[in-house]
C-alpha positions in Angstrom: 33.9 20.4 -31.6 35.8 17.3 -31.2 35.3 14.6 -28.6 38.4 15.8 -26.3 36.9 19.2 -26.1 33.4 18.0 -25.0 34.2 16.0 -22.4 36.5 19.3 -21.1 33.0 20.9 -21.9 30.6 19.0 -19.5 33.6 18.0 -16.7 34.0 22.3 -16.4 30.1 22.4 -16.1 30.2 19.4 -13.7 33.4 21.4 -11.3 30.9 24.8 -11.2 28.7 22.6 -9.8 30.7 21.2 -7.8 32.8 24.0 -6.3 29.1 25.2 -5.0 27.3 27.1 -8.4 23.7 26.0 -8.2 23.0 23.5 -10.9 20.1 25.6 -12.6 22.3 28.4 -13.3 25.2 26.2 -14.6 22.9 24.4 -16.7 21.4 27.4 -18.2 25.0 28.7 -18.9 25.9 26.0 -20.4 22.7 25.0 -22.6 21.9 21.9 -21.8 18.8 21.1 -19.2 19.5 20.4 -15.5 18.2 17.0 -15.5 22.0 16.6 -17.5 23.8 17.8 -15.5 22.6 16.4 -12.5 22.9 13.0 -14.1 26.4 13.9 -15.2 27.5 14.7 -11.4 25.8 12.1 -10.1 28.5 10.0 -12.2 31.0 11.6 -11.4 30.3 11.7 -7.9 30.1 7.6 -8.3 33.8 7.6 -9.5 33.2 6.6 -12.9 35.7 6.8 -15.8 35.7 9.4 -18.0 33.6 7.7 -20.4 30.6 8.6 -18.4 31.1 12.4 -20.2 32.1 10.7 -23.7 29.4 7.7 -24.1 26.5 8.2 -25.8 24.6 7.8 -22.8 26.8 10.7 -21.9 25.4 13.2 -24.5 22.0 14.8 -22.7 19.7 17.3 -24.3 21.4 20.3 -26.1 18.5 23.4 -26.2 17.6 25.3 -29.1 19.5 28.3 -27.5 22.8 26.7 -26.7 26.0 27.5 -27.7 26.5 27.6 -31.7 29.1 24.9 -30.8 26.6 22.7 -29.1 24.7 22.4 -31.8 23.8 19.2 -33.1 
């Protein structure tokens, strides 16, 4: 997966969130932990550029179960 498609990735995880999906569900979903993703909205939430889903800082835990795609 390249970098463009990543940060598509977590900013559709982030909008199910946001558009009222509880986070637990979406993180499951989308196989990363919730702690991620609630860092990840709270980011987005502060207005920051997009390089809060591309940055290293950016990256969160990927589970054992996620996605084949995920997979590090």
């Amino acid at each position: 997966m390249d970098q463009q498609q990543l940060t598509e990735y977590r900013y559709r995880a982030v909008r199910e969130v946001l558009g009222g999906s509880p986070i637990g569900e979406v993180a499951a979903r989308y196989g990363m932990s919730r702690q991620t993703l609630h860092t990840w909205r709270r980011r987005f939430d502060q207005g920051a550029s997009w390089g809060w889903l591309t940055g290293p800082s950016g990256l969160g835990t990927v589970r054992r179960g996620s996605p084949p795609m995920l997979r590090r």
